[in-house]
N, C-alpha and C positions, 0 to 999 in steps of 0.2 A: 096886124101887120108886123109892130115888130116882134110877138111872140113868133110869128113865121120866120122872119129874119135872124132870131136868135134859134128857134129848132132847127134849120136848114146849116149853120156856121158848126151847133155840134152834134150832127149829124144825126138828128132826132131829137123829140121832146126827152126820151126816157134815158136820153144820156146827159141831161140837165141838171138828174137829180140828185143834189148834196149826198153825198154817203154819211157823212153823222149826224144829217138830220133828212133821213127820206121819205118827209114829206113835201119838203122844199124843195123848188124851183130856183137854179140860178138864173143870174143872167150876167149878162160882161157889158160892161159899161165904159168906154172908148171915151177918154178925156183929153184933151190937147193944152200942154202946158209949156211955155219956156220953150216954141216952135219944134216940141217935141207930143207924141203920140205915144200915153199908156193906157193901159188896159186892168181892168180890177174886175172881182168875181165879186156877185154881190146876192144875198139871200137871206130871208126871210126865217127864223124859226121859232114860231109861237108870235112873241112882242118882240123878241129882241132881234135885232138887224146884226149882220155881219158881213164883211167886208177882206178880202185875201187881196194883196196885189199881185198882179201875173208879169209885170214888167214892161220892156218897150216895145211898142209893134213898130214894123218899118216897113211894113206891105204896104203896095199901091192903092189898093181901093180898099174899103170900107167891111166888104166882104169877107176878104184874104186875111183882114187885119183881126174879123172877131172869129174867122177859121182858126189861127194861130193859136188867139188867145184860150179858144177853147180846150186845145190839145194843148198847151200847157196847162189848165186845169185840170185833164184829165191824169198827164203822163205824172204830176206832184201828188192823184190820189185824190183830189177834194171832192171829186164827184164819184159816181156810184158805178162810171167805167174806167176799169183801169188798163193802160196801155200794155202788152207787151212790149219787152225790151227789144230795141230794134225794132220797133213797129214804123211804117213809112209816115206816122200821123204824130210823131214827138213834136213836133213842131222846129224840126231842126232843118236847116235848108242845106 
């Protein structure tokens, strides 16, 4: 289920995949702090874990919030799709 939840938010499994490590699987992992709501990319490669923060999300639902964070992942390059400039998917509202 939530692999479904995370393939659906960025827009397929195989826009998941780390670009400096692709055989890694990200995922975004939605934490609430300080009645505030961040978002951080997090993946696997080999033993060693790594961790990017994507910043604040301020969308309504849960959904909306790991959309965002994923096309800001994608639009700073850390995954294996990268945005066109001016693309409608920056994450910019």
């Amino acid at each position: 289920m939530q692999a479904k939840e995370q393939d659906d938010a960025a827009g397929g499994r195989h826009n998941r995949v780390i670009r400096t490590a692709p055989h890694a699987l990200g995922r975004v992992v939605l934490r609430c702090q300080y009645r505030r709501l961040y978002a951080e990319l997090r993946w696997t490669d080999a033993t060693k874990q790594h961790a990017e923060y994507l910043g604040e999300m301020t969308w309504q639902s849960r959904a909306d919030n790991l959309a965002a964070a994923w096309s800001a992942a994608h639009a700073r390059g850390l995954t294996a799709k990268v945005l066109e400039e001016g693309s409608a998917e920056t994450g910019t509202r």
